[in-house]
N, C-alpha and C positions, 0 to 999 in steps of 0.2 A: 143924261149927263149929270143932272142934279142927284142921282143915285152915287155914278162914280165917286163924288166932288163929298159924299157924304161918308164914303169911304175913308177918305182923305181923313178928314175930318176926325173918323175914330181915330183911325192909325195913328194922328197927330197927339190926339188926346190921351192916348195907351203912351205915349212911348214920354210924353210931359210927362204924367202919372207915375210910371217907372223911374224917371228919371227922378222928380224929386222924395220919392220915398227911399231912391238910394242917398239922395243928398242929407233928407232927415237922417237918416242911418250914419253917416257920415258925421253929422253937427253934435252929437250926442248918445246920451245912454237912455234906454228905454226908465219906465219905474221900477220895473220887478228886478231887472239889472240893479240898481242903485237900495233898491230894496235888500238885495242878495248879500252885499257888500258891505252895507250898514251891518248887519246881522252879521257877518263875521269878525266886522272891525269889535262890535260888542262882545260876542264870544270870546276873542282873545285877549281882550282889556279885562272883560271880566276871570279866567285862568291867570292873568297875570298878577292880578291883586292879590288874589287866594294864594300864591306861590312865594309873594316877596314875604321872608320871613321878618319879625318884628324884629328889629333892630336891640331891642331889650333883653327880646328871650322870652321863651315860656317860661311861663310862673311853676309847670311842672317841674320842666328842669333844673330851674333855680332846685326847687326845693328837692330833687336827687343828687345834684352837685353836693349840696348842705348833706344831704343824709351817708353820702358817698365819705365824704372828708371824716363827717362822724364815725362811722364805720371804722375807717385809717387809724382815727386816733386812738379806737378801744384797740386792734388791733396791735397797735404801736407801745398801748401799755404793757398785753401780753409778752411780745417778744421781748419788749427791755425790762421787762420787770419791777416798772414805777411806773405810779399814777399818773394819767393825762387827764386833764380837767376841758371843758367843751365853756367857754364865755362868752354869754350872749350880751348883743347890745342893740340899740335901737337903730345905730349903724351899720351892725356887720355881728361878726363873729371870731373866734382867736380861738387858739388851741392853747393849754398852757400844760407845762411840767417841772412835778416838782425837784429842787435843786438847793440847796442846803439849805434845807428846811423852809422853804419860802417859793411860792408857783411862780415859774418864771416865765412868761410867753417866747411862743417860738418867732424871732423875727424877721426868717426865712423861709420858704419850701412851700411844701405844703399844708403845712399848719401856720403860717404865716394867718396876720391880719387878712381875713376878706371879707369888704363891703358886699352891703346888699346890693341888686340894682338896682336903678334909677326907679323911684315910685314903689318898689317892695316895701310895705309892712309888717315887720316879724311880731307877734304877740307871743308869749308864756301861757301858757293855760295852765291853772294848776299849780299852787307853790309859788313862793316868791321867791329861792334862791335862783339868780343868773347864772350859777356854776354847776356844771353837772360833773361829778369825777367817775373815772373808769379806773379799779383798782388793777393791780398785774394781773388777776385770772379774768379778767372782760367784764365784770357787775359791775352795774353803775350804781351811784349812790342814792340814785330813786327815780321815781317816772318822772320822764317830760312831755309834754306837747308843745309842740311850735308851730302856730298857723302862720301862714306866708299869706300874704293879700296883694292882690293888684288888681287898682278899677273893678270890681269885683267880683273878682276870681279869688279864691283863697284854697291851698293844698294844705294839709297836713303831715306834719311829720311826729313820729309817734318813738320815742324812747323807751324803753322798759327796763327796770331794774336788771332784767336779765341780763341784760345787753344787747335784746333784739330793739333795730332799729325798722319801720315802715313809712313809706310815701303812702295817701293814701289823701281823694276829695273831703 
């Protein structure tokens, strides 16, 4: 009888056993579970930072934007057959053209005034004039260099008497 009664016994203690390893199951996550989980929440937070683009802008593009507009303006002297002049400033930049007999900036389009972005610093390398002119056939009236900086990154952009314009670290 004391055998049966020990029977019991197990049977009772199997089916406790089960019962609350289902209950732990129940109450919660394992660690490797919460482990798993952690590590994905990271992985996606980390893909999300890298993707939110800087609200400011690449300092690259700034400085192809700059080289882009340049470009229009030699361009713009060929087709009309008068000089466009390139004015640089600590704030921005302006296209200007001449008009009876005096440079007269454009106050629209796209030769209009544009500032630099927030925290861009443009330097001159080379030469102290601020004005660079593009006669009717595209030569300009001498090199320029414009370093663009940010937090410290800086591009260059590179002018040539020819009229080739380059982006370039």
């Amino acid at each position: 009888m004391a055998w049966h009664g020990m029977r019991v016994d197990m049977a009772l203690l199997n089916a406790i056993k089960r019962n609350s390893t289902q209950q732990l199951a129940k109450q919660g996550f394992t660690l490797v579970e919460m482990l798993i989980v952690l590590f994905i929440i990271g992985l996606v937070a980390g893909i999300a930072i890298f993707t939110i683009p800087d609200p400011r802008g690449r300092l690259v593009n700034e400085a192809e934007k700059f080289a882009g507009r340049v470009i229009a303006a030699r361009d713009n002297a060929v087709l009309q057959s008068r000089p466009m002049a390139l004015a640089l400033d600590t704030s921005g930049y302006r296209f200007e053209q001449r008009r009876a007999g005096a440079w007269q900036p454009h106050a629209e389009g796209p030769f209009a005034f544009t500032p630099w972005r927030e925290g861009t610093v443009a330097q001159q390398m080379g030469g102290t004039d601020k004005r660079l002119i593009f006669d009717p056939v595209g030569l300009a009236s001498g090199d320029m260099q414009v370093v663009l900086s940010r937090e410290g990154d800086s591009v260059r952009v590179e002018i040539s008497r020819n009229g080739d314009i380059r982006v370039g670290q």
